[in-house]
PyMOL Python script that loads the backbone (N, CA, C, O; Angstrom):
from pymol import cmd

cmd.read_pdbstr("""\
ATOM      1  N   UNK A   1      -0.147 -12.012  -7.856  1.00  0.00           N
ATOM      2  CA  UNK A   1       0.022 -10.655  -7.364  1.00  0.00           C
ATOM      3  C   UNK A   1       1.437 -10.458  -6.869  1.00  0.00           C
ATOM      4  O   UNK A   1       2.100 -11.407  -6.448  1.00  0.00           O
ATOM      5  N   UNK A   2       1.833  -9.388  -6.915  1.00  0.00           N
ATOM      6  CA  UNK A   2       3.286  -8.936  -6.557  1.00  0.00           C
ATOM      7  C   UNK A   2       3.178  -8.099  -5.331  1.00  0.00           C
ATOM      8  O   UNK A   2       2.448  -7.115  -5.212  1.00  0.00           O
ATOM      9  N   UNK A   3       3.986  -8.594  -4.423  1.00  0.00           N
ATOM     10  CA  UNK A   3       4.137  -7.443  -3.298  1.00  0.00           C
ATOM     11  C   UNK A   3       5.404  -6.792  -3.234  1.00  0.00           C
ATOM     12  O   UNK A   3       6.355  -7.452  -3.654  1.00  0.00           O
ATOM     13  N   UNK A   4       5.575  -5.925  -2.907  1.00  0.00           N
ATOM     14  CA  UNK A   4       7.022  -4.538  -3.210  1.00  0.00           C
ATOM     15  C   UNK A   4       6.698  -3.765  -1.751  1.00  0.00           C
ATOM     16  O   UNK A   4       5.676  -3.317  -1.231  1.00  0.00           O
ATOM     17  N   UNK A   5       8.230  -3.857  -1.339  1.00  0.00           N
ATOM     18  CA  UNK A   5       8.225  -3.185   0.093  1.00  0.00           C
ATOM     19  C   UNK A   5       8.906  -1.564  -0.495  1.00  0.00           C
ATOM     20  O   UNK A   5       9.784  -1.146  -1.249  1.00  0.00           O
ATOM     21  N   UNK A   6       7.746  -1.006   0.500  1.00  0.00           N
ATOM     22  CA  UNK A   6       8.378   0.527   0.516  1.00  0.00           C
ATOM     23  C   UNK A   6       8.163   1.723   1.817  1.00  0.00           C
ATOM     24  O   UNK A   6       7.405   1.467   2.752  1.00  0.00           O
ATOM     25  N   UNK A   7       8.823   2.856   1.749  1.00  0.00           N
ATOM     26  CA  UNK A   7       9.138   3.710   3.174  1.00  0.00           C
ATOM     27  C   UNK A   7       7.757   4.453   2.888  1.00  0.00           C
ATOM     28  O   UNK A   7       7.809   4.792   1.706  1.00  0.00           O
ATOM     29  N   UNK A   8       6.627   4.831   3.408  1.00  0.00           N
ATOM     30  CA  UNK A   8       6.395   6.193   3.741  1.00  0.00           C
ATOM     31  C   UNK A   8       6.965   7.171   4.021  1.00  0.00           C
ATOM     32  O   UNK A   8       7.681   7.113   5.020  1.00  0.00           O
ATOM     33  N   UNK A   9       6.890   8.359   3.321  1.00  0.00           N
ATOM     34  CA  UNK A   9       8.186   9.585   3.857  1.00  0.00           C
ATOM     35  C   UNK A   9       6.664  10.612   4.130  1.00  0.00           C
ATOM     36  O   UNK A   9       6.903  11.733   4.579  1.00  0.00           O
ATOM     37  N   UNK A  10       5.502  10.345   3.935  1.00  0.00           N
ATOM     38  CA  UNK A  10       4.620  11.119   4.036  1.00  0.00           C
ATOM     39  C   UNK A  10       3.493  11.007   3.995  1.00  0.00           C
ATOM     40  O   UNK A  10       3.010  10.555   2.957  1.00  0.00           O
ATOM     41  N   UNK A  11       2.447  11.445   5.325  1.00  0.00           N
ATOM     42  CA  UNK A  11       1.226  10.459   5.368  1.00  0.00           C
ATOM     43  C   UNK A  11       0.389  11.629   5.631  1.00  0.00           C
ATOM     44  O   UNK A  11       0.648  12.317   6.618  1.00  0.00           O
ATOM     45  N   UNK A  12      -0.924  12.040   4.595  1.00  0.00           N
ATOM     46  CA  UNK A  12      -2.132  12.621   4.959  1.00  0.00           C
ATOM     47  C   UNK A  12      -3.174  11.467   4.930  1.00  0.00           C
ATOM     48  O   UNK A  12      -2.936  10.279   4.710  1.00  0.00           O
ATOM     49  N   UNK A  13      -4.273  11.995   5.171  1.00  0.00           N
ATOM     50  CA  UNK A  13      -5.373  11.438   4.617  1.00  0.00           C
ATOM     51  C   UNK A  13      -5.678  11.404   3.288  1.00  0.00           C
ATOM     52  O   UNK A  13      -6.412  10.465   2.980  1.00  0.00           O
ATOM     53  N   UNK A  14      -5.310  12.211   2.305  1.00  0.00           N
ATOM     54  CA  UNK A  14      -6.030  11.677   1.027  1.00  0.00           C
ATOM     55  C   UNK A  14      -4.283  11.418   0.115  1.00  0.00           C
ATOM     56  O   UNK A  14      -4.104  11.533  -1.097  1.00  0.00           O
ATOM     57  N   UNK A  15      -3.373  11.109   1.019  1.00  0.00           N
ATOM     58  CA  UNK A  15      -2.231  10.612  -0.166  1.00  0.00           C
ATOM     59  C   UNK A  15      -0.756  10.356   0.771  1.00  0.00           C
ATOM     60  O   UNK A  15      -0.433  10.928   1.812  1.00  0.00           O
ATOM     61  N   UNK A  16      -0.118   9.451   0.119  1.00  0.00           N
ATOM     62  CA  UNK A  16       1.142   9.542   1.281  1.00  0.00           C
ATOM     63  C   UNK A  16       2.170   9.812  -0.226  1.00  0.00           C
ATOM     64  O   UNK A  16       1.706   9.940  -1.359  1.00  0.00           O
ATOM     65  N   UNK A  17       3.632   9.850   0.141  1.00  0.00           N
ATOM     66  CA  UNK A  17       4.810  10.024  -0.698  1.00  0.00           C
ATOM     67  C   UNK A  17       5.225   8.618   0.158  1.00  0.00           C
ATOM     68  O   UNK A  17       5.080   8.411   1.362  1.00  0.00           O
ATOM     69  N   UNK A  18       5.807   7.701  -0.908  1.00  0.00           N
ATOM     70  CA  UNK A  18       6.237   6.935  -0.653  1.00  0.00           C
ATOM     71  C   UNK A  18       7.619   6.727  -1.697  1.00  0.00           C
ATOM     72  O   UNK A  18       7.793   7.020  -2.880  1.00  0.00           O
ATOM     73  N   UNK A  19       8.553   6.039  -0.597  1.00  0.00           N
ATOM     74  CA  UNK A  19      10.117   5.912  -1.214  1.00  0.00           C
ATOM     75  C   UNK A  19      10.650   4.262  -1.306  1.00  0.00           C
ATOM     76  O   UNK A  19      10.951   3.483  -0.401  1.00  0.00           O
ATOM     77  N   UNK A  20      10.629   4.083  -2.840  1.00  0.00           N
ATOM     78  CA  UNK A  20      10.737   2.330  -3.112  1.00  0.00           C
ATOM     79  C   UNK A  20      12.329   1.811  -3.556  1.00  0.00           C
ATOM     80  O   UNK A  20      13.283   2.567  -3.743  1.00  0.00           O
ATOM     81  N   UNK A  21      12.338   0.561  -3.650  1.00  0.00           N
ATOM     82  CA  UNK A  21      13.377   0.117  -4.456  1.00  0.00           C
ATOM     83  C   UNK A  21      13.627   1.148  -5.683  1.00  0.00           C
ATOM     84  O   UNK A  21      12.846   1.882  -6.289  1.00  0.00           O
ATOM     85  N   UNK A  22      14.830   0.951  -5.796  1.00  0.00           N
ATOM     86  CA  UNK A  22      15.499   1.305  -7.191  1.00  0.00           C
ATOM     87  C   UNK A  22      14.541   0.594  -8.312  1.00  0.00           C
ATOM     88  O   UNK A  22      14.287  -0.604  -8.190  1.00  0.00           O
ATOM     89  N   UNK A  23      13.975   1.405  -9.489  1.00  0.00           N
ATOM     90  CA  UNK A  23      13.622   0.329 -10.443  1.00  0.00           C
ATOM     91  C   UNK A  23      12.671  -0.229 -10.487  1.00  0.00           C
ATOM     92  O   UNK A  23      12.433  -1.008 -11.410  1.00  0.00           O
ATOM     93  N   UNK A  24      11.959  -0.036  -9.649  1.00  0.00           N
ATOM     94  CA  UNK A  24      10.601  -0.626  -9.020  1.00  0.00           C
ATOM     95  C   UNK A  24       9.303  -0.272  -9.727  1.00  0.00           C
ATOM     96  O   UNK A  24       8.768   0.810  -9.486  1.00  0.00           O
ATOM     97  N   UNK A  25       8.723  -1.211 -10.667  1.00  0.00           N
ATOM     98  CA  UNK A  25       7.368  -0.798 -11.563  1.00  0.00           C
ATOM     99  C   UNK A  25       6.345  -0.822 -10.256  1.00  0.00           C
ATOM    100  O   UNK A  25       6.332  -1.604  -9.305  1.00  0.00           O
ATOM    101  N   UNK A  26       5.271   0.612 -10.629  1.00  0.00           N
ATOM    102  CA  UNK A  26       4.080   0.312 -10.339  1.00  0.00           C
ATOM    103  C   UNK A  26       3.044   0.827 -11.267  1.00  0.00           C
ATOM    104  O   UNK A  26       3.003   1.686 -12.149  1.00  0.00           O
ATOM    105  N   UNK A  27       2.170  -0.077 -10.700  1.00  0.00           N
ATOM    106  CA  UNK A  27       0.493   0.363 -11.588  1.00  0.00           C
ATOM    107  C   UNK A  27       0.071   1.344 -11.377  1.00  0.00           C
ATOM    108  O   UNK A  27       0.120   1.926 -10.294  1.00  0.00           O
ATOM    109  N   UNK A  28      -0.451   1.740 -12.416  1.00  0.00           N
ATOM    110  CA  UNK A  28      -1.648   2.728 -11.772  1.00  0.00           C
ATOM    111  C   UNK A  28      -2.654   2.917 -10.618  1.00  0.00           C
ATOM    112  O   UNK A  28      -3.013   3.910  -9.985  1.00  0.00           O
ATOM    113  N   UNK A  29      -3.016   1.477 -10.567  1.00  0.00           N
ATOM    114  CA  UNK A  29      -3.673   1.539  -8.859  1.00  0.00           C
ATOM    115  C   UNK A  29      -3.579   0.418  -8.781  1.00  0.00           C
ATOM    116  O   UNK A  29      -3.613  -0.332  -9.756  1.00  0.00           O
ATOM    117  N   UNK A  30      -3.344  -0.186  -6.795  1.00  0.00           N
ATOM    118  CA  UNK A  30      -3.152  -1.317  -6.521  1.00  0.00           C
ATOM    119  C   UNK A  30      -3.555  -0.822  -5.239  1.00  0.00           C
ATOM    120  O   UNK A  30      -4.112   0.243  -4.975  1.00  0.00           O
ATOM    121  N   UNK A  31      -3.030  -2.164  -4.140  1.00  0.00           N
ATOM    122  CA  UNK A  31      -2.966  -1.703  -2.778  1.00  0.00           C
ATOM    123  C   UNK A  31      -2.590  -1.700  -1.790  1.00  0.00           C
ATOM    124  O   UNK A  31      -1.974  -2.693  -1.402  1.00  0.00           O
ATOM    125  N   UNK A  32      -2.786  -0.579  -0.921  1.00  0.00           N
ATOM    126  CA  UNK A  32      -1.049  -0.006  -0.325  1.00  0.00           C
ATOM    127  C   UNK A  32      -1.661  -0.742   0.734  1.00  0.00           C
ATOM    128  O   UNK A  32      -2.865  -0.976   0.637  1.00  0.00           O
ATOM    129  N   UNK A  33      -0.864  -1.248   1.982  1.00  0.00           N
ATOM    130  CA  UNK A  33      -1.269  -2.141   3.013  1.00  0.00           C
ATOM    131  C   UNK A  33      -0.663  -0.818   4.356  1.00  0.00           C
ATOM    132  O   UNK A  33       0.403  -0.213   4.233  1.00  0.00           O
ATOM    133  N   UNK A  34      -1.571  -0.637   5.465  1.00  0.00           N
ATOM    134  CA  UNK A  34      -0.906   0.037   6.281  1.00  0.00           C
ATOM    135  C   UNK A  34      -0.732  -1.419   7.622  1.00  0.00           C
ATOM    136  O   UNK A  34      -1.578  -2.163   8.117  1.00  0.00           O
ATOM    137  N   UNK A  35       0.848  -1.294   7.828  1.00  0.00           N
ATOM    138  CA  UNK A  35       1.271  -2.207   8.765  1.00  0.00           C
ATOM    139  C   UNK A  35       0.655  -1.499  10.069  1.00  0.00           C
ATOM    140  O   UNK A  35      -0.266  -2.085  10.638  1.00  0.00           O
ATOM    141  N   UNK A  36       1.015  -0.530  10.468  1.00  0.00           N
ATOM    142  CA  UNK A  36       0.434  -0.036  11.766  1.00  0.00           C
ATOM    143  C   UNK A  36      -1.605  -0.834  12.424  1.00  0.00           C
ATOM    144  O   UNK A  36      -2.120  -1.243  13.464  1.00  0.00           O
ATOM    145  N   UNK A  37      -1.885  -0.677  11.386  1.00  0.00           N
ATOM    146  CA  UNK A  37      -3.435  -0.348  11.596  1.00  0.00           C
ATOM    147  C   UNK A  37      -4.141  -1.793  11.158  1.00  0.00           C
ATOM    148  O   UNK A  37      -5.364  -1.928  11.174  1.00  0.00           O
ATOM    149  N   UNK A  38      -3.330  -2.737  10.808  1.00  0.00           N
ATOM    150  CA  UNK A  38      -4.306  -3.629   9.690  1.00  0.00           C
ATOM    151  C   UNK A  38      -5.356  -3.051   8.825  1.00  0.00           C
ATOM    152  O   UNK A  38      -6.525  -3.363   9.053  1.00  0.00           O
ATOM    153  N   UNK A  39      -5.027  -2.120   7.707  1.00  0.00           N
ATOM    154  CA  UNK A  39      -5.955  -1.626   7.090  1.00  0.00           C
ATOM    155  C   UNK A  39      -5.207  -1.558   5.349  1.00  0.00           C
ATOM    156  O   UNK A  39      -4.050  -1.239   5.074  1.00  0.00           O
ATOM    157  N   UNK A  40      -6.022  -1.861   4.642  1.00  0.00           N
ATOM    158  CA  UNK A  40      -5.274  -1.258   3.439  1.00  0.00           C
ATOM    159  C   UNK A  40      -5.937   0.085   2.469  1.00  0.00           C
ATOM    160  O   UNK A  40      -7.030   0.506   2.847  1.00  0.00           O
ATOM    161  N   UNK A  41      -5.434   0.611   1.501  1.00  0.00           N
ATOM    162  CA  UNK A  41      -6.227   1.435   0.792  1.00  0.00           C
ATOM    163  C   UNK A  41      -6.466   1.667  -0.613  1.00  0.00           C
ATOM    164  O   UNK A  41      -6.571   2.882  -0.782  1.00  0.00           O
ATOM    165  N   UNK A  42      -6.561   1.206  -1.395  1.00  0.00           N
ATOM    166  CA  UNK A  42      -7.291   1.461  -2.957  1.00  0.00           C
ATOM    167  C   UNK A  42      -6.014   2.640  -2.843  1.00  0.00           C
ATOM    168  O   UNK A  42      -5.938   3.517  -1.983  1.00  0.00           O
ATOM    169  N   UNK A  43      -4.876   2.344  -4.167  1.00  0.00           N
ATOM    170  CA  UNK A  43      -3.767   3.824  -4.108  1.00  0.00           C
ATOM    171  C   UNK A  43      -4.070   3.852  -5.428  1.00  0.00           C
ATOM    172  O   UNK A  43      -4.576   2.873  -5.976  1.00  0.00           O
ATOM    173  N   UNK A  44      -3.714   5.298  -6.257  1.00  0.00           N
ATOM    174  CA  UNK A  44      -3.744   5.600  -7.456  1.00  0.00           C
ATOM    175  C   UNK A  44      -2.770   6.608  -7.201  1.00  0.00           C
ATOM    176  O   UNK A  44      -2.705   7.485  -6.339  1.00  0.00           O
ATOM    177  N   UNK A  45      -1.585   6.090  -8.712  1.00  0.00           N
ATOM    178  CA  UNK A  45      -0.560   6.802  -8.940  1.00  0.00           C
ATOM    179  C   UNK A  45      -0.619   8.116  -9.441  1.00  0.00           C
ATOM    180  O   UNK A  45      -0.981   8.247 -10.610  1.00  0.00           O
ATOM    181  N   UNK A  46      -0.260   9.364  -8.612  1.00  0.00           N
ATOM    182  CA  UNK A  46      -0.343  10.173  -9.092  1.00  0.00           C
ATOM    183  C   UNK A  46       0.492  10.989  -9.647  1.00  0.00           C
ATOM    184  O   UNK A  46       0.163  11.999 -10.270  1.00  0.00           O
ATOM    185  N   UNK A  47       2.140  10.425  -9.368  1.00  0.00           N
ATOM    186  CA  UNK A  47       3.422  10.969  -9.879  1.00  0.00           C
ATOM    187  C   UNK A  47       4.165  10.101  -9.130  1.00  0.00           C
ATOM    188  O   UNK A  47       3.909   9.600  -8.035  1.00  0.00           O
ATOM    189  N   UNK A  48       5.736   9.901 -10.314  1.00  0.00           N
ATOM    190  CA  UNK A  48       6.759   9.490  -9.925  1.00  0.00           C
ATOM    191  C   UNK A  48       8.063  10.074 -10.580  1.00  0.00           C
ATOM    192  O   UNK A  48       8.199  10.591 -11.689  1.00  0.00           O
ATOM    193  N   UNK A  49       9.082   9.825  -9.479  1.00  0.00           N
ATOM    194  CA  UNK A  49      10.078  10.780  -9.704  1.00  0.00           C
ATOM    195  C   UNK A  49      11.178   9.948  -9.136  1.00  0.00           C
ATOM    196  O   UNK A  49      11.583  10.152  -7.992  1.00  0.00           O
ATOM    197  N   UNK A  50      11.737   8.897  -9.998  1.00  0.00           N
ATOM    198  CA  UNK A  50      13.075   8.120  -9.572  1.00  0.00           C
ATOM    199  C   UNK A  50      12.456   7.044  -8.703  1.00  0.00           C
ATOM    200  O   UNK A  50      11.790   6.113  -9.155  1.00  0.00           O
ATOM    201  N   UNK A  51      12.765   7.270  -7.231  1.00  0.00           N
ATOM    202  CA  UNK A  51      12.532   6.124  -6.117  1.00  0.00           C
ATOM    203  C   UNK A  51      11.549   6.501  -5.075  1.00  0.00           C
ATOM    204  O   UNK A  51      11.170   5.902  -4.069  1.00  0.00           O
ATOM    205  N   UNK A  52      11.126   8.050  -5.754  1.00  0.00           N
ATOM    206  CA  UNK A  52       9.701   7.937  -4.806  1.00  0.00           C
ATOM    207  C   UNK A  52       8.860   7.923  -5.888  1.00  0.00           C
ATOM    208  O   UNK A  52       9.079   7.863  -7.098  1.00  0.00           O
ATOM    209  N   UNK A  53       7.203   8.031  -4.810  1.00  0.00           N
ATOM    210  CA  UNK A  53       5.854   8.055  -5.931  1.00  0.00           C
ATOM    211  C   UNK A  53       4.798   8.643  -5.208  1.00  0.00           C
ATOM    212  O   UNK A  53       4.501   7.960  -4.227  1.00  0.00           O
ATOM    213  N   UNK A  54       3.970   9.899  -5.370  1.00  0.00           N
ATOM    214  CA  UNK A  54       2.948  10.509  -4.623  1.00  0.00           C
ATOM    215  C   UNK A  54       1.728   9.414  -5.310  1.00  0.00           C
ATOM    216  O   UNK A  54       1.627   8.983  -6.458  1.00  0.00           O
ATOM    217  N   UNK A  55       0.885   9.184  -4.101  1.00  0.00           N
ATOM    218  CA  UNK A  55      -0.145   8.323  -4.298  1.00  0.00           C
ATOM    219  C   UNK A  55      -1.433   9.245  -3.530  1.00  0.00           C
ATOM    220  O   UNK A  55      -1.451   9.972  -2.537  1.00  0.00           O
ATOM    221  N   UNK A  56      -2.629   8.755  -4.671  1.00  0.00           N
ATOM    222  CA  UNK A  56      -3.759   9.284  -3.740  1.00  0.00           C
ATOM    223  C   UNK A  56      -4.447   7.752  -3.026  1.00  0.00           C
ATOM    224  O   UNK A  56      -4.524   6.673  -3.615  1.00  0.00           O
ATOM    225  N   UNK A  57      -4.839   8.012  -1.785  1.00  0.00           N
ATOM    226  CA  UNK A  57      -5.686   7.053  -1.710  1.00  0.00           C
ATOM    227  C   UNK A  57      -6.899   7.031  -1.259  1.00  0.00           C
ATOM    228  O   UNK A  57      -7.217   7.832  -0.380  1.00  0.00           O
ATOM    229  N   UNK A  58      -7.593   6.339  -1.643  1.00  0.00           N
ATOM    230  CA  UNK A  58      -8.918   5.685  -1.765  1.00  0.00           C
ATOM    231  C   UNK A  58      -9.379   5.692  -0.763  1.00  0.00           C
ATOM    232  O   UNK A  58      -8.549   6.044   0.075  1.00  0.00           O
ATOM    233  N   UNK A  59     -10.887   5.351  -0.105  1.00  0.00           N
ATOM    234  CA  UNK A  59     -11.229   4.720   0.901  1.00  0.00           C
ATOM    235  C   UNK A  59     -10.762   3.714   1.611  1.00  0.00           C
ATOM    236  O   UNK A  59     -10.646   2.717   0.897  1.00  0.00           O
ATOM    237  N   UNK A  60     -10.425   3.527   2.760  1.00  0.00           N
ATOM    238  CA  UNK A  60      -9.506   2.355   3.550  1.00  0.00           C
ATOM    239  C   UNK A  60     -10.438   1.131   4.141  1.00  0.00           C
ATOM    240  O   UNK A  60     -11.667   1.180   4.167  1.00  0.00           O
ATOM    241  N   UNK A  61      -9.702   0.106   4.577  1.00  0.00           N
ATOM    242  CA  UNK A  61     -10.708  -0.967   4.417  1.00  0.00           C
ATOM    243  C   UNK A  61     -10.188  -2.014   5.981  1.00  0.00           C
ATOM    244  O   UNK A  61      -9.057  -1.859   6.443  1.00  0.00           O
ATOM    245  N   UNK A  62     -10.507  -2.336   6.187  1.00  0.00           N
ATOM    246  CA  UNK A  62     -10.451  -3.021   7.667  1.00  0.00           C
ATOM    247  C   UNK A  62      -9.648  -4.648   6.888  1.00  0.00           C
ATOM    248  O   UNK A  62     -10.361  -5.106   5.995  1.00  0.00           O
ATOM    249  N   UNK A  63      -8.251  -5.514   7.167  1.00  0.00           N
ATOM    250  CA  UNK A  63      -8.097  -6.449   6.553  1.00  0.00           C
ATOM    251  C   UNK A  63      -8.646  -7.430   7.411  1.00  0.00           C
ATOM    252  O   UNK A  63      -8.058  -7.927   8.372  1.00  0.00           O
ATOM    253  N   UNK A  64     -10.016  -7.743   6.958  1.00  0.00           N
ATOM    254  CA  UNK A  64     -10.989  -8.391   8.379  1.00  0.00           C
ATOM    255  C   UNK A  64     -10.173  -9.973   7.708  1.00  0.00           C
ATOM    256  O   UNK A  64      -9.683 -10.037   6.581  1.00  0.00           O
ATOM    257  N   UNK A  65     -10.197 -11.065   8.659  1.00  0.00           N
ATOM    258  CA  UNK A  65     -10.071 -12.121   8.438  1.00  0.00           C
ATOM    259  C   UNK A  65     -11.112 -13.254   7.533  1.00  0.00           C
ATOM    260  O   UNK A  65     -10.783 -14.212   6.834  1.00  0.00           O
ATOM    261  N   UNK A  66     -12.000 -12.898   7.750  1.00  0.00           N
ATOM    262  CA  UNK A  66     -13.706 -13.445   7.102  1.00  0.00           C
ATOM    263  C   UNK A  66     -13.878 -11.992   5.532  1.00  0.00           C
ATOM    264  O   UNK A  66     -13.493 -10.876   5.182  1.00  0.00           O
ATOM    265  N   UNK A  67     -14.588 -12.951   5.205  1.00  0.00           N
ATOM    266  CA  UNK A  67     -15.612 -12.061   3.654  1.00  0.00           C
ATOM    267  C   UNK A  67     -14.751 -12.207   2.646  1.00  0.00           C
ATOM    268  O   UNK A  67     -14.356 -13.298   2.234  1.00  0.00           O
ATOM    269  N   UNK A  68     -14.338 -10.818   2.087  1.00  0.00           N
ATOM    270  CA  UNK A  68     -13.865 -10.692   0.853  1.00  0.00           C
ATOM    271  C   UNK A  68     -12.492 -11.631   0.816  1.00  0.00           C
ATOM    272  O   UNK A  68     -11.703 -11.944   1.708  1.00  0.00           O
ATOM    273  N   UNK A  69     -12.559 -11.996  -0.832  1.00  0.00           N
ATOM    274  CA  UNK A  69     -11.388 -13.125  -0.587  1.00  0.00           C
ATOM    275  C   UNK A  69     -10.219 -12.001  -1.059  1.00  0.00           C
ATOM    276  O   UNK A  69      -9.046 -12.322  -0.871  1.00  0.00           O
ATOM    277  N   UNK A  70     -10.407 -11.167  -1.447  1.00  0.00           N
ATOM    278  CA  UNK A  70      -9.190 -10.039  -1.839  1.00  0.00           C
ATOM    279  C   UNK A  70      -8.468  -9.789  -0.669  1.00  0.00           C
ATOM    280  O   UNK A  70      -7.305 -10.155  -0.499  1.00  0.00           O
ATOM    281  N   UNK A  71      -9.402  -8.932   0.450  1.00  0.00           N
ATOM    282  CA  UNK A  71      -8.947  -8.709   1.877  1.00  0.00           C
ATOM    283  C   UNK A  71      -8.375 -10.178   2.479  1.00  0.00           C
ATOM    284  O   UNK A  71      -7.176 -10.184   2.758  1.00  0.00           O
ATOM    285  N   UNK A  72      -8.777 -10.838   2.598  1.00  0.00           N
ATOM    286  CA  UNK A  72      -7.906 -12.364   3.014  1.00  0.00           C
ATOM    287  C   UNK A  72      -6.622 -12.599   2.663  1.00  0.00           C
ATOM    288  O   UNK A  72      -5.705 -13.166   3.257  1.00  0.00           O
ATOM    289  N   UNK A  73      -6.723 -11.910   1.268  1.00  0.00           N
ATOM    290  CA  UNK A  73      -5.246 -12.587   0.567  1.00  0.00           C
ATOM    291  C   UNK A  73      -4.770 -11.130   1.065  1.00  0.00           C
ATOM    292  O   UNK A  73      -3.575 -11.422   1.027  1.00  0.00           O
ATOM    293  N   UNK A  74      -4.765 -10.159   1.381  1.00  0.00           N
ATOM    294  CA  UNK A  74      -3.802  -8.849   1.668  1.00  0.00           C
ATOM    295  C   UNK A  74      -3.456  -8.801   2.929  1.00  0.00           C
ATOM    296  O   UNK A  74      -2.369  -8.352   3.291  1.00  0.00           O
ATOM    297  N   UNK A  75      -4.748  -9.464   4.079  1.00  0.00           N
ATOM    298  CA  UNK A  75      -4.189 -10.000   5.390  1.00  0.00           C
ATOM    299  C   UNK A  75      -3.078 -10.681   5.487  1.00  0.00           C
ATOM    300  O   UNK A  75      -2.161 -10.243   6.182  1.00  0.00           O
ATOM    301  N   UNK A  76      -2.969 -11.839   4.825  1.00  0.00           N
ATOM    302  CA  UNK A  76      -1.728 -12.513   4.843  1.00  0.00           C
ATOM    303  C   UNK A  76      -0.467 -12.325   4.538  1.00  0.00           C
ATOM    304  O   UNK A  76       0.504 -12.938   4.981  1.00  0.00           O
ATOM    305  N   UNK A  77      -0.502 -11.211   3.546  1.00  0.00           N
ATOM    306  CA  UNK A  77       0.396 -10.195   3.202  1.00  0.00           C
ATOM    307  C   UNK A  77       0.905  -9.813   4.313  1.00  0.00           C
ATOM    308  O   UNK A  77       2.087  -9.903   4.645  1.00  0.00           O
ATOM    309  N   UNK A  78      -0.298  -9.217   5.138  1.00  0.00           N
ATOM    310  CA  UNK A  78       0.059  -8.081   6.371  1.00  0.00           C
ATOM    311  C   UNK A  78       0.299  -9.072   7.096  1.00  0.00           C
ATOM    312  O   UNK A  78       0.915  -8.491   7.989  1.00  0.00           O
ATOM    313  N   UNK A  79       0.282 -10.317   7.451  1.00  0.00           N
ATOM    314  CA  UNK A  79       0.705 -10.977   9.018  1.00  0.00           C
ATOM    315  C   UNK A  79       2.409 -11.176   8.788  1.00  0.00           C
ATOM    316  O   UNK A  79       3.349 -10.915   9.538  1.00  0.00           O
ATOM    317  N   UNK A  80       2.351 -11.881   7.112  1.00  0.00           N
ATOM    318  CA  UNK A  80       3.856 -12.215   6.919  1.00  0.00           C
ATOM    319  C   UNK A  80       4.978 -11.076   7.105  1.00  0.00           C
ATOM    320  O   UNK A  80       6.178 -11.310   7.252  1.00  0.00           O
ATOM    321  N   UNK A  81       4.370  -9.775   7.073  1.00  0.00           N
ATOM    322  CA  UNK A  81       5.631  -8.721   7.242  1.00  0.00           C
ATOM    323  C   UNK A  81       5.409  -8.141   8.243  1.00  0.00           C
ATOM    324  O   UNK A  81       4.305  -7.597   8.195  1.00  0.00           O
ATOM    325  N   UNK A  82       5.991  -7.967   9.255  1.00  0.00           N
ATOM    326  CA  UNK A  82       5.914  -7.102   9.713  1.00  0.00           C
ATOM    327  C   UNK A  82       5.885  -6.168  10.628  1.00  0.00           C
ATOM    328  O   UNK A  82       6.210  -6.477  11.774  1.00  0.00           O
ATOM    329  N   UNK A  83       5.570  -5.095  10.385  1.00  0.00           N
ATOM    330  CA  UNK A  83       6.054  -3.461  10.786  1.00  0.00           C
ATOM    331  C   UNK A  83       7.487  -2.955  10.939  1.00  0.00           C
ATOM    332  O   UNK A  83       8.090  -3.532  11.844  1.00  0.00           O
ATOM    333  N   UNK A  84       7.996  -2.278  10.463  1.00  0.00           N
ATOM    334  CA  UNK A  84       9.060  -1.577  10.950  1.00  0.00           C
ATOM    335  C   UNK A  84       9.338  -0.445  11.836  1.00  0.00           C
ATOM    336  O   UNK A  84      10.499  -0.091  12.039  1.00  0.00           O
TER     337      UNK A  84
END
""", "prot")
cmd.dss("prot")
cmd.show_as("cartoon", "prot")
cmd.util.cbc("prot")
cmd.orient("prot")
């Protein structure tokens, strides 16, 4: 799995605008990690335009330490960075 750091420039509930590296591939859906909250969310690309990308997202998910081994591996994600 690949992790790619990027700005929020814009946060609702059902989508944020986010501003990435130069050049920066993304998928169609992956998942966005919120540093604030320990939570991540199921994102689906809904436009991109240079170095930003409007995303919708998904239902959000608690990065509990126990259960899913997906959430485990995105926790660790979230301990190694973070917050700005």
């Amino acid at each position: 799995m690949l992790s790619v750091p990027c700005t929020v420039r814009n946060w609702s509930e059902t989508g944020v605008k986010i501003e990435l590296p130069p050049q920066t591939a993304l998928p169609r859906r992956f998942w966005l990690i919120d540093h604030r909250f320990a939570l991540t969310h199921e994102a689906r690309l809904v436009w991109r335009d240079e170095n930003f990308a409007g995303l919708e997202l998904l239902a959000p998910r608690e990065l509990a330490p126990e259960g899913n081994p997906l959430l485990r591996f995105l926790r660790g994600i979230w301990a190694a960075k973070p917050a700005r």
